[in-house]
MIKOL-576840 format. One record per residue (C-alpha): residue number from 1; residue in one letter; chain; x, y, z. Coordinates in steps of 0.1 Angstrom, whole numbers. Each point is the difference from the previous one (the first is absolute). Last residue first. Layout:
residues N
<pt><num>NUM</num><residuo>A</residuo><cadena>A</cadena><xx>X</xx><yy>Y</yy><zz>Z</zz></pt>
...
***
This chain:
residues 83
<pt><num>83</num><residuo>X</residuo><cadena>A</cadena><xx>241</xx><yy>742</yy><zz>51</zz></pt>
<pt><num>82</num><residuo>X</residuo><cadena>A</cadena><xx>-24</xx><yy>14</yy><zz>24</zz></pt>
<pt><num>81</num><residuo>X</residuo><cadena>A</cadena><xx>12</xx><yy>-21</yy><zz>31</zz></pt>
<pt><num>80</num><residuo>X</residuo><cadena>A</cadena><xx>37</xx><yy>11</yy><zz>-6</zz></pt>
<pt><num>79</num><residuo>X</residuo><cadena>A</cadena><xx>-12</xx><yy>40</yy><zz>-3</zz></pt>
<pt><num>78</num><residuo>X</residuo><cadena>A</cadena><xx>-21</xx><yy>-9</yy><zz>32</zz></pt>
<pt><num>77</num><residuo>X</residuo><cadena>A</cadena><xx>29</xx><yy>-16</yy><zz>17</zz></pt>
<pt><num>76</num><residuo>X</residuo><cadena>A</cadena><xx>21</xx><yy>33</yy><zz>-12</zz></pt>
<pt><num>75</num><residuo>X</residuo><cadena>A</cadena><xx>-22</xx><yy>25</yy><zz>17</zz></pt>
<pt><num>74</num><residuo>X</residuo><cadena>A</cadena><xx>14</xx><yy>9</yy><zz>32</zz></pt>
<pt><num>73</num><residuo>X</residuo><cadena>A</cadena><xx>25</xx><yy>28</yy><zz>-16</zz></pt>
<pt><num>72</num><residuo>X</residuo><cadena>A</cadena><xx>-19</xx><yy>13</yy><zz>-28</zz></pt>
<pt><num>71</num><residuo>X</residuo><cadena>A</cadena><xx>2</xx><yy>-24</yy><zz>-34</zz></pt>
<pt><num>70</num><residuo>X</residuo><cadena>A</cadena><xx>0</xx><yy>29</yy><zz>-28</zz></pt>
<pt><num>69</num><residuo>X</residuo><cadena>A</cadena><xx>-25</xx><yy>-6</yy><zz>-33</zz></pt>
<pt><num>68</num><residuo>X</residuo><cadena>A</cadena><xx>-38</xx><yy>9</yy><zz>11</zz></pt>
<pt><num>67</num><residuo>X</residuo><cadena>A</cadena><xx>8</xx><yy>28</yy><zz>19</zz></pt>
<pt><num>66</num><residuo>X</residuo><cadena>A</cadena><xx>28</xx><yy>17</yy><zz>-20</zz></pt>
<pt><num>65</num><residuo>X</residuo><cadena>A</cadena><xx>-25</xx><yy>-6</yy><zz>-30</zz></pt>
<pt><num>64</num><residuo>X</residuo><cadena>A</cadena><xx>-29</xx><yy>22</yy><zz>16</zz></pt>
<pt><num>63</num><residuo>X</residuo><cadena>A</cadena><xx>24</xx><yy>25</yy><zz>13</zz></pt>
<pt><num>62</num><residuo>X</residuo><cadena>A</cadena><xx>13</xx><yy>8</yy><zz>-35</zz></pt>
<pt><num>61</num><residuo>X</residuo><cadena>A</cadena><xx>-35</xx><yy>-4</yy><zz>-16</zz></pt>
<pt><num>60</num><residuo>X</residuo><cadena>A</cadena><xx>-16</xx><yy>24</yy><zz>25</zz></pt>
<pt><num>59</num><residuo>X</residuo><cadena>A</cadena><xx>33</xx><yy>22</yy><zz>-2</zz></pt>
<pt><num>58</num><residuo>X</residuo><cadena>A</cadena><xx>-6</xx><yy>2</yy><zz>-38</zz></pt>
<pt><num>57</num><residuo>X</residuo><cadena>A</cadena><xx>-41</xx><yy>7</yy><zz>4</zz></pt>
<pt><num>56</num><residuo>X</residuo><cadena>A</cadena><xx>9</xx><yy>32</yy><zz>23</zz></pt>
<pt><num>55</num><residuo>X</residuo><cadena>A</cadena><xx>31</xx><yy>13</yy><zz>-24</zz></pt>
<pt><num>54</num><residuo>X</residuo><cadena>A</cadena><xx>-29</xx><yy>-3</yy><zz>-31</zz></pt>
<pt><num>53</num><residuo>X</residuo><cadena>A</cadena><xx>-22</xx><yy>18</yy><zz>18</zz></pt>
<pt><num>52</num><residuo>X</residuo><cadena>A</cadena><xx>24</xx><yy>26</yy><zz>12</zz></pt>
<pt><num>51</num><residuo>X</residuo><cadena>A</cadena><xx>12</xx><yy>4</yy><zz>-35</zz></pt>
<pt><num>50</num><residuo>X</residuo><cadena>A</cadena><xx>38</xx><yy>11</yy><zz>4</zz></pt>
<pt><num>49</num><residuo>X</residuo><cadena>A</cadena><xx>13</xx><yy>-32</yy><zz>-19</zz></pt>
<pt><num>48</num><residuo>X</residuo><cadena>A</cadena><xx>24</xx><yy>-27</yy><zz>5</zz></pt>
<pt><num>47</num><residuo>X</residuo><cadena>A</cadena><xx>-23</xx><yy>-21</yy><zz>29</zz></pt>
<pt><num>46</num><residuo>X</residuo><cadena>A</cadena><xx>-3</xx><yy>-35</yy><zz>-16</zz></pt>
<pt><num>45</num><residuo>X</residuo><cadena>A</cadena><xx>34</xx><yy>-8</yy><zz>-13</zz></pt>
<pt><num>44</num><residuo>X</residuo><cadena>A</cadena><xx>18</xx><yy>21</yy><zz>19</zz></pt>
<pt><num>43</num><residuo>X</residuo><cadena>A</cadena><xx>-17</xx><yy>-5</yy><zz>34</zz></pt>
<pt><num>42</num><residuo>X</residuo><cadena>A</cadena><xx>4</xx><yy>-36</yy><zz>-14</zz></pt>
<pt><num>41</num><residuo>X</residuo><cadena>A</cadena><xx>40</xx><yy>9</yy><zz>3</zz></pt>
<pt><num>40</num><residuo>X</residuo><cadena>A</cadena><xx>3</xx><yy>16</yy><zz>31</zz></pt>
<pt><num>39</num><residuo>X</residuo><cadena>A</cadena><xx>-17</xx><yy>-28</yy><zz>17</zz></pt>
<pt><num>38</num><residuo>X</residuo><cadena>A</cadena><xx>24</xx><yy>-20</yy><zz>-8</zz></pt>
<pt><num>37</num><residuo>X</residuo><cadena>A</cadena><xx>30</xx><yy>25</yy><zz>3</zz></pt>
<pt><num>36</num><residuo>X</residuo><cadena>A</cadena><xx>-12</xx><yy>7</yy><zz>36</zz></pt>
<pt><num>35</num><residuo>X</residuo><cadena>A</cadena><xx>11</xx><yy>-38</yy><zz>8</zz></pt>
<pt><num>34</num><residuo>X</residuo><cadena>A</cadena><xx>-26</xx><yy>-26</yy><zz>9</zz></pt>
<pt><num>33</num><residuo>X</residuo><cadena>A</cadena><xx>-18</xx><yy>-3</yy><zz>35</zz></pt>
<pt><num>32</num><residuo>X</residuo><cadena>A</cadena><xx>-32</xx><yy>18</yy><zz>-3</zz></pt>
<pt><num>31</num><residuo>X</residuo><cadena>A</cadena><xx>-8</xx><yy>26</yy><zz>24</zz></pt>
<pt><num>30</num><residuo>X</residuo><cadena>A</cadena><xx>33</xx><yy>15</yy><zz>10</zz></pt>
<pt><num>29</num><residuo>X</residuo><cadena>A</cadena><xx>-1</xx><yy>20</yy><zz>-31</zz></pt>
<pt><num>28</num><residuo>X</residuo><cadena>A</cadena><xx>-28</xx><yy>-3</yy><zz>-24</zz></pt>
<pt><num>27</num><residuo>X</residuo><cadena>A</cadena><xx>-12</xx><yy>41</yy><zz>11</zz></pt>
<pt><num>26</num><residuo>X</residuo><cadena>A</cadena><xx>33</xx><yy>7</yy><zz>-8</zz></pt>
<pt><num>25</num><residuo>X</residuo><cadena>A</cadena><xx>-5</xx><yy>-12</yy><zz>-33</zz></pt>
<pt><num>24</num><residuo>X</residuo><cadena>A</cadena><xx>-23</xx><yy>32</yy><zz>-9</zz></pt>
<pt><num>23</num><residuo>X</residuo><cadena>A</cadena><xx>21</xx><yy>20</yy><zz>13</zz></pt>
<pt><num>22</num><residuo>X</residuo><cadena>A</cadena><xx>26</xx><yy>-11</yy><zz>-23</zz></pt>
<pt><num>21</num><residuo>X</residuo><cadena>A</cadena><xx>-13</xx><yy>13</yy><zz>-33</zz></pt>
<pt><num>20</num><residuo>X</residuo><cadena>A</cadena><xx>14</xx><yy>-21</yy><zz>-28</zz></pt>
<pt><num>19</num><residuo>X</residuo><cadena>A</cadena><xx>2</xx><yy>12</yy><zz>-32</zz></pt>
<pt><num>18</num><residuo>X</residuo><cadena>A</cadena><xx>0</xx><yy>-19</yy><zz>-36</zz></pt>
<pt><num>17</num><residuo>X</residuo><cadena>A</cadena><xx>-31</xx><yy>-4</yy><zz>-9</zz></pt>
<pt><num>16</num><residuo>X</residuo><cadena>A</cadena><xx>1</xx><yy>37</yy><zz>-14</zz></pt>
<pt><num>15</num><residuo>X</residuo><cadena>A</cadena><xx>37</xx><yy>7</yy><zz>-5</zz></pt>
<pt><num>14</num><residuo>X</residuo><cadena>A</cadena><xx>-8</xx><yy>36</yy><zz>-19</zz></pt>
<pt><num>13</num><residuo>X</residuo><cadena>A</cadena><xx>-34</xx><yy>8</yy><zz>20</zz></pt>
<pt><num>12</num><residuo>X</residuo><cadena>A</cadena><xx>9</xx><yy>-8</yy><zz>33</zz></pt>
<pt><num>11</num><residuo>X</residuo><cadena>A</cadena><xx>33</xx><yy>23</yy><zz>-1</zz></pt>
<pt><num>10</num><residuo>X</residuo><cadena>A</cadena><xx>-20</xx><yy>23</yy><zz>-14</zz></pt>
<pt><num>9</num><residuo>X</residuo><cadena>A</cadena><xx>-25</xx><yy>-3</yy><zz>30</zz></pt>
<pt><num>8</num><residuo>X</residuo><cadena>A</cadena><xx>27</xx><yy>-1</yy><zz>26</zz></pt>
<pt><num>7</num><residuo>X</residuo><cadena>A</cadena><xx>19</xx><yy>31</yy><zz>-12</zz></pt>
<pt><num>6</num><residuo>X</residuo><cadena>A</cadena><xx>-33</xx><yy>22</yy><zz>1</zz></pt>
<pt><num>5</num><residuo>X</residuo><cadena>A</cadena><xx>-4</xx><yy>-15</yy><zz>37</zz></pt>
<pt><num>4</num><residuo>X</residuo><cadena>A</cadena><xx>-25</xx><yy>-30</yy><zz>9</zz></pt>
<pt><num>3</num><residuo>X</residuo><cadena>A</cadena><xx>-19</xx><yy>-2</yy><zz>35</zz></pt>
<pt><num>2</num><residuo>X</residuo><cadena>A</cadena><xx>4</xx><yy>-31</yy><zz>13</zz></pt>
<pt><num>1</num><residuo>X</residuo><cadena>A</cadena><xx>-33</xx><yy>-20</yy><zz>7</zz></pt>
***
């Protein structure tokens, strides 16, 4: 994980839920297709803390729904079979 700054941490603590940090959605990039806001936003939801723990159980969630909820190329018969 990113090491956090004096600056980082405050900025943490007075909009806490409320930052984003984006190297944690470049590791969504390219591997899911859906916009970088998407995944920027449940990194936000899930991830808006500087726990480690907590960080490592958001991304599990926020990978975890981007697998079960976006149709890959290839899969869209099995999407239409499903429903």
């Amino acid at each position: 994980m990113a090491e956090l700054d004096n600056l980082d941490e405050r900025v943490t603590g007075l909009f806490d839920g409320y930052v984003v940090r984006k190297d944690l959605a470049q590791k969504f990039r390219g591997s899911y297709p859906v916009p970088t806001y998407v995944a920027e936003f449940l990194i936000g939801r899930y991830c808006a803390t500087t726990d480690d723990e907590e960080i490592k159980e958001g991304l599990e969630i926020v990978q975890r729904q981007l697998q079960e909820r976006i149709v890959r190329a290839g899969e869209q018969e099995l999407f239409k079979a499903r429903a």
